[in-house]
mmCIF file of the N, C-alpha and C atoms, coordinates in Angstrom:
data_MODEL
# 
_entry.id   MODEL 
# 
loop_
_atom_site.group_PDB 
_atom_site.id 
_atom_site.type_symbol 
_atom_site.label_atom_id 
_atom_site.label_alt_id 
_atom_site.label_comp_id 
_atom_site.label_asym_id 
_atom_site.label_entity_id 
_atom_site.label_seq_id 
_atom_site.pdbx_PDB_ins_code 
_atom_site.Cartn_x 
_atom_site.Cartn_y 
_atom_site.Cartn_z 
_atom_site.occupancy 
_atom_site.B_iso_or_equiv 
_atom_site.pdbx_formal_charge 
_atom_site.auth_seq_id 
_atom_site.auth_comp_id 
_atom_site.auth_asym_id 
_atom_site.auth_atom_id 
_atom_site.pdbx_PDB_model_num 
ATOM 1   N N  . UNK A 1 1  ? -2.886 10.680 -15.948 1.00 0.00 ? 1  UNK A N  1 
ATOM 2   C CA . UNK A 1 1  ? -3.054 11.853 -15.128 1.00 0.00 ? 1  UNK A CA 1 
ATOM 3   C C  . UNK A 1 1  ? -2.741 13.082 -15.969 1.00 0.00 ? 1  UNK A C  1 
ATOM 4   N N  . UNK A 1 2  ? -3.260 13.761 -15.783 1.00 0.00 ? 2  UNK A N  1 
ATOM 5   C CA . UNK A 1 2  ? -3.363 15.653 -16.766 1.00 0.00 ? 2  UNK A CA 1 
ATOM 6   C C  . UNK A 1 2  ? -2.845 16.471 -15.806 1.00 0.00 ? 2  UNK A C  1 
ATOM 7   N N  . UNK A 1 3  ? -1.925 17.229 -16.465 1.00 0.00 ? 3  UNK A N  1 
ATOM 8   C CA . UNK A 1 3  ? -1.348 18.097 -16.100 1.00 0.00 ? 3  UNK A CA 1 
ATOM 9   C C  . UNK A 1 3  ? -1.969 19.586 -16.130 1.00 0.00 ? 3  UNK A C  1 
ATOM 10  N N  . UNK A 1 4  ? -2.520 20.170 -15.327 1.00 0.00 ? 4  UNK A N  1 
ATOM 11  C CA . UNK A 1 4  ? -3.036 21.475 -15.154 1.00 0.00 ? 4  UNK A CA 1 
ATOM 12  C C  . UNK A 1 4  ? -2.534 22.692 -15.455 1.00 0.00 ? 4  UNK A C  1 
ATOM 13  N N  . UNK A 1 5  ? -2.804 24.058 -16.167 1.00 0.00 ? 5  UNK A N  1 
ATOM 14  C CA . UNK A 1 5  ? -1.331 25.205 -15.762 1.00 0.00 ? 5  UNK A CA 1 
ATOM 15  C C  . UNK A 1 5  ? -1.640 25.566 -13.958 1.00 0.00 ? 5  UNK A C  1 
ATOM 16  N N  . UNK A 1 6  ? -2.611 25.210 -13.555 1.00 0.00 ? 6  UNK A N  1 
ATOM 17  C CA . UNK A 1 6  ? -2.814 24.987 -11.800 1.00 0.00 ? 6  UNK A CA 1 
ATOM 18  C C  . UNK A 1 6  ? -1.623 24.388 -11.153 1.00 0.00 ? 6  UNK A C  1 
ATOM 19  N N  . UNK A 1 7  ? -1.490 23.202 -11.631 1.00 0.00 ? 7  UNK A N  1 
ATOM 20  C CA . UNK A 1 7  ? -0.624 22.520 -11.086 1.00 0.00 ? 7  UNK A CA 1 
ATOM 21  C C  . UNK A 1 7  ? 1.070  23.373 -11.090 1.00 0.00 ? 7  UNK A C  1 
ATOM 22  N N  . UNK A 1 8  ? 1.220  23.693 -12.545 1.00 0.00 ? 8  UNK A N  1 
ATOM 23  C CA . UNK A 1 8  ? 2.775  24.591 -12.700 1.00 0.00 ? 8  UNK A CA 1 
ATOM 24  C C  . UNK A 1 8  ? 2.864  25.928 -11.836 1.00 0.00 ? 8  UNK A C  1 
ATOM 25  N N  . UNK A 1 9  ? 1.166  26.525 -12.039 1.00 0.00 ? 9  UNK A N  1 
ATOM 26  C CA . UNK A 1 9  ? 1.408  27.518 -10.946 1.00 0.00 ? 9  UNK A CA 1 
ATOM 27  C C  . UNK A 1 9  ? 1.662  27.188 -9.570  1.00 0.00 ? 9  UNK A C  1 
ATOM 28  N N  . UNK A 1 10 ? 1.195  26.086 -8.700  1.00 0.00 ? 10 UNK A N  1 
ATOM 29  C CA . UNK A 1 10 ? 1.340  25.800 -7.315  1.00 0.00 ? 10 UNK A CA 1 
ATOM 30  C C  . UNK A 1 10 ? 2.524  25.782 -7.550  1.00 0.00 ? 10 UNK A C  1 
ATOM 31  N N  . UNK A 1 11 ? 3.749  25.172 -8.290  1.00 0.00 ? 11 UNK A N  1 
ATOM 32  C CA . UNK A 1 11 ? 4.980  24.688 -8.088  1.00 0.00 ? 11 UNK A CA 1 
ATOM 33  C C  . UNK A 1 11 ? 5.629  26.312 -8.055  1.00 0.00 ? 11 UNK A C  1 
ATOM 34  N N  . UNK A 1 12 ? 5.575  27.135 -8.941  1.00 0.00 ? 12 UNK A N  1 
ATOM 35  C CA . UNK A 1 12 ? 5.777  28.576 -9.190  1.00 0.00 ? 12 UNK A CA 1 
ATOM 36  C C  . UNK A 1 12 ? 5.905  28.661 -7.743  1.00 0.00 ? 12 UNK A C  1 
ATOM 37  N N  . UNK A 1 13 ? 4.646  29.117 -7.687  1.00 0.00 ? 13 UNK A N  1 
ATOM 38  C CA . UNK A 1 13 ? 4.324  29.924 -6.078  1.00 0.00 ? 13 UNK A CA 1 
ATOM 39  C C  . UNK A 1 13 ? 5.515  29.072 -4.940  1.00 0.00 ? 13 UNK A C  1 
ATOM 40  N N  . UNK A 1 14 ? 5.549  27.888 -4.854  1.00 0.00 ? 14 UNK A N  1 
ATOM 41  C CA . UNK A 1 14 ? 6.378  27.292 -3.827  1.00 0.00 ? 14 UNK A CA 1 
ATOM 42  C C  . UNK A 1 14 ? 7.820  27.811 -4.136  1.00 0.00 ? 14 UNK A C  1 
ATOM 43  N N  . UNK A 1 15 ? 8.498  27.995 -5.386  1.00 0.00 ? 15 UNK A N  1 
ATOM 44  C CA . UNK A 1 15 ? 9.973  28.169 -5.748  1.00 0.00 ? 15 UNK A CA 1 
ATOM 45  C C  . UNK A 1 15 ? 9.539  30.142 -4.691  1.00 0.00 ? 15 UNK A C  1 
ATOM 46  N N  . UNK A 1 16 ? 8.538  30.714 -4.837  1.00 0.00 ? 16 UNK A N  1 
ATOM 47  C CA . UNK A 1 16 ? 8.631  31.786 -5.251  1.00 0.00 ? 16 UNK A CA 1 
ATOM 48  C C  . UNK A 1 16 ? 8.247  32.989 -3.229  1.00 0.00 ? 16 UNK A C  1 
ATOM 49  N N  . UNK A 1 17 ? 8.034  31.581 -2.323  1.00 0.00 ? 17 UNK A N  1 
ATOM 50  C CA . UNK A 1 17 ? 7.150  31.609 -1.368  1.00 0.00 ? 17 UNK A CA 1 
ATOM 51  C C  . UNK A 1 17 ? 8.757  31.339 -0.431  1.00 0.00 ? 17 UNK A C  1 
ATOM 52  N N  . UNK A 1 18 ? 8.088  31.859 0.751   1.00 0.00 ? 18 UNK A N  1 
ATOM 53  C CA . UNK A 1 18 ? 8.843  31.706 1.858   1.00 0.00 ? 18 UNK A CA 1 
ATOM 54  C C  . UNK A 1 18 ? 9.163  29.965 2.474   1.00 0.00 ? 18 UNK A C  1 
ATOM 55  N N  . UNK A 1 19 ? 8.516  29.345 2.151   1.00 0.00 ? 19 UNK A N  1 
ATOM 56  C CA . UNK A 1 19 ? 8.756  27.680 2.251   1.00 0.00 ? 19 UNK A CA 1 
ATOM 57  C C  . UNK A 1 19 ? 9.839  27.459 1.468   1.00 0.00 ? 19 UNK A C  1 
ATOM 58  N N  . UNK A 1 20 ? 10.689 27.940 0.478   1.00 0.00 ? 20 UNK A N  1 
ATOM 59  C CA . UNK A 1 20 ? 11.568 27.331 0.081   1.00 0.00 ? 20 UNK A CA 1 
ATOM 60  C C  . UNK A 1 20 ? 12.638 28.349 -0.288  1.00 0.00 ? 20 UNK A C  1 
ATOM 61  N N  . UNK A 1 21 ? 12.797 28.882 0.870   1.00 0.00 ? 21 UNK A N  1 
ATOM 62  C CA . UNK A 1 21 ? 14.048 30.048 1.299   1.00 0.00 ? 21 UNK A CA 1 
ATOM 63  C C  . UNK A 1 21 ? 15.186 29.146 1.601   1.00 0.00 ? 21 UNK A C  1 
ATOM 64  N N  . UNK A 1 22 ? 15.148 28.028 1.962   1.00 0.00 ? 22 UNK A N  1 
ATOM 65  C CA . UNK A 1 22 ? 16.498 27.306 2.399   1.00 0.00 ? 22 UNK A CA 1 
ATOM 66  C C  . UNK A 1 22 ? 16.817 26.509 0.853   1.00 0.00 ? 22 UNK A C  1 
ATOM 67  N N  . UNK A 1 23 ? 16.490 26.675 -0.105  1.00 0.00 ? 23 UNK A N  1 
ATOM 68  C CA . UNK A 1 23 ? 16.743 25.670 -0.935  1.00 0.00 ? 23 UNK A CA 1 
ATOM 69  C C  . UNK A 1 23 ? 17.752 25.989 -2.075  1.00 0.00 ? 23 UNK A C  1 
ATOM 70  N N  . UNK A 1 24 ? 18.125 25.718 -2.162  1.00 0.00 ? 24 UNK A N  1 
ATOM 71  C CA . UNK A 1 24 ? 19.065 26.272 -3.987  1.00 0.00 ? 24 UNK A CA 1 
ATOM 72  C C  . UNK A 1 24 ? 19.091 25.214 -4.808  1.00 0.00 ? 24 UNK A C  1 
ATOM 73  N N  . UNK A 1 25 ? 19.567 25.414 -5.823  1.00 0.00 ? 25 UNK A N  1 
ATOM 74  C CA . UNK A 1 25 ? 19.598 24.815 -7.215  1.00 0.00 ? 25 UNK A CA 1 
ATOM 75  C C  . UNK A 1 25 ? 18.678 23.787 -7.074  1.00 0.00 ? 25 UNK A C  1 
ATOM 76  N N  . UNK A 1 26 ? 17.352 23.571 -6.829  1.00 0.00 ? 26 UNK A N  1 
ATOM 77  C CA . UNK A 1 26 ? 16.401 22.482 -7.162  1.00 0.00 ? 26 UNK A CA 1 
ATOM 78  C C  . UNK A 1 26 ? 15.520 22.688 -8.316  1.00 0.00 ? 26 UNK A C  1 
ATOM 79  N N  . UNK A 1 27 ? 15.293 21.044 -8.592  1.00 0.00 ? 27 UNK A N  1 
ATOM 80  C CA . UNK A 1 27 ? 14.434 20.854 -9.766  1.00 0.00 ? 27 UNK A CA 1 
ATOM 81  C C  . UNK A 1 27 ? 13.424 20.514 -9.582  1.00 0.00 ? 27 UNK A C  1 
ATOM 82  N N  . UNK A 1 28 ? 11.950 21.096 -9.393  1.00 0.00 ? 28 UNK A N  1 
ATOM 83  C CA . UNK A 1 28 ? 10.693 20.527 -9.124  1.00 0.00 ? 28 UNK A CA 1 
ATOM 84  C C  . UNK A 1 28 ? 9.868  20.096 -10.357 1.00 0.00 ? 28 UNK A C  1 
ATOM 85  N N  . UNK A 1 29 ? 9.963  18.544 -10.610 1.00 0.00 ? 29 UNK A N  1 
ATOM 86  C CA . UNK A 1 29 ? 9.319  17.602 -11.682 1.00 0.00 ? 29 UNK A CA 1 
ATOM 87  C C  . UNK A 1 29 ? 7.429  18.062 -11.452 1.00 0.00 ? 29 UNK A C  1 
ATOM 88  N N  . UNK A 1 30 ? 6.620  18.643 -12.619 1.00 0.00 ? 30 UNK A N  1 
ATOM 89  C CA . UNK A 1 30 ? 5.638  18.491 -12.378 1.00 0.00 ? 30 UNK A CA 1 
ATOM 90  C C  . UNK A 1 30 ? 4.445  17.941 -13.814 1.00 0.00 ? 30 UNK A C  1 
ATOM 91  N N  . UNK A 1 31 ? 5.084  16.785 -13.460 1.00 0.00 ? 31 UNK A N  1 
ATOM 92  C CA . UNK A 1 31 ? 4.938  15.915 -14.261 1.00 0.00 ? 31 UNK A CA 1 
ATOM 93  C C  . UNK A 1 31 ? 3.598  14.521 -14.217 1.00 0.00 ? 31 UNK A C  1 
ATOM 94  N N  . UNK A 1 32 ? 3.375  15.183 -13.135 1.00 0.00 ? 32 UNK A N  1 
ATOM 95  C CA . UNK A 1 32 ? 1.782  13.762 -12.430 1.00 0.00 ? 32 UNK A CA 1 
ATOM 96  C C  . UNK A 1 32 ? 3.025  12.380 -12.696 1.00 0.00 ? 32 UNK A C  1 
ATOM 97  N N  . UNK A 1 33 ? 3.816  11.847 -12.221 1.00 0.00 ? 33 UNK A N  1 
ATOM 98  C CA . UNK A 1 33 ? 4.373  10.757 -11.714 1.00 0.00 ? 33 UNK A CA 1 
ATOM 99  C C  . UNK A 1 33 ? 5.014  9.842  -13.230 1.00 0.00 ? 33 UNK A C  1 
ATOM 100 N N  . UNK A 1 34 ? 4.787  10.487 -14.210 1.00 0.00 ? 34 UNK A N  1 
ATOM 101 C CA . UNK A 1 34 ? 5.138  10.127 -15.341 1.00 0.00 ? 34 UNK A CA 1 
ATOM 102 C C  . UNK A 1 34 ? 6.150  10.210 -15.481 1.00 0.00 ? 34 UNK A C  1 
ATOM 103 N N  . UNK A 1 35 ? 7.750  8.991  -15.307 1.00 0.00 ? 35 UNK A N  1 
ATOM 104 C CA . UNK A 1 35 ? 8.930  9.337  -15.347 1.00 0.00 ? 35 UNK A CA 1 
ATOM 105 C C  . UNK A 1 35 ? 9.578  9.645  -16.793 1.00 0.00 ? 35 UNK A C  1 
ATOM 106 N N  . UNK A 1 36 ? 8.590  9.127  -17.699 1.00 0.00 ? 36 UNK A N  1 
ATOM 107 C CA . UNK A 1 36 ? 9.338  9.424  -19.013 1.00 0.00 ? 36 UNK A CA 1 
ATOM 108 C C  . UNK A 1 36 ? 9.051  10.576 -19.096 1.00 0.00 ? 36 UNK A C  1 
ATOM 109 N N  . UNK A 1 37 ? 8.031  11.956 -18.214 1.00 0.00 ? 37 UNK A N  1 
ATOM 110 C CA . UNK A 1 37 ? 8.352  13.163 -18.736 1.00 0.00 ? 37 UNK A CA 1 
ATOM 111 C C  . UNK A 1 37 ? 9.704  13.919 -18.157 1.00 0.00 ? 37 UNK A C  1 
ATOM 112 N N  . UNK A 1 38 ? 10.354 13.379 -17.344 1.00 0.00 ? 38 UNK A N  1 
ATOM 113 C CA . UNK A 1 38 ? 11.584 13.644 -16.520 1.00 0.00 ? 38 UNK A CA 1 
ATOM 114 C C  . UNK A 1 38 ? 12.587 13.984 -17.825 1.00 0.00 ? 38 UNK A C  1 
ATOM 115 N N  . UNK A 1 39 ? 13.084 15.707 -17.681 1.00 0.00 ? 39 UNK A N  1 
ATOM 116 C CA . UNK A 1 39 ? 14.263 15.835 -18.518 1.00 0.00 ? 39 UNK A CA 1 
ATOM 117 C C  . UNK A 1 39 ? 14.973 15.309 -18.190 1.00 0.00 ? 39 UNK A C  1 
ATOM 118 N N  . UNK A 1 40 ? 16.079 15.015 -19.384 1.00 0.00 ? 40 UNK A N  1 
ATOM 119 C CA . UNK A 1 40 ? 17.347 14.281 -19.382 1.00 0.00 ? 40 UNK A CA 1 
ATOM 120 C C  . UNK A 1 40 ? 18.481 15.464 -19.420 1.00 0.00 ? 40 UNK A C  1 
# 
């Protein structure tokens, strides 16, 4: 699976959007399901 800069922007926009006003310190993986790209 390929990773888009589409894809990093949707995640952007969500940190950046009224949907995720309740949230703090999260990490959104956008990675297409690939756990070895998961920082350590």
């Amino acid at each position: 699976m390929h990773i888009y800069p589409e894809d990093v922007a949707e995640a952007i926009l969500f940190f950046v959007s009224d949907r995720s006003a309740k949230t703090t310190g999260n990490m959104l993986n956008v990675d297409g399901g690939v756990s070895a790209a998961f920082p350590r």
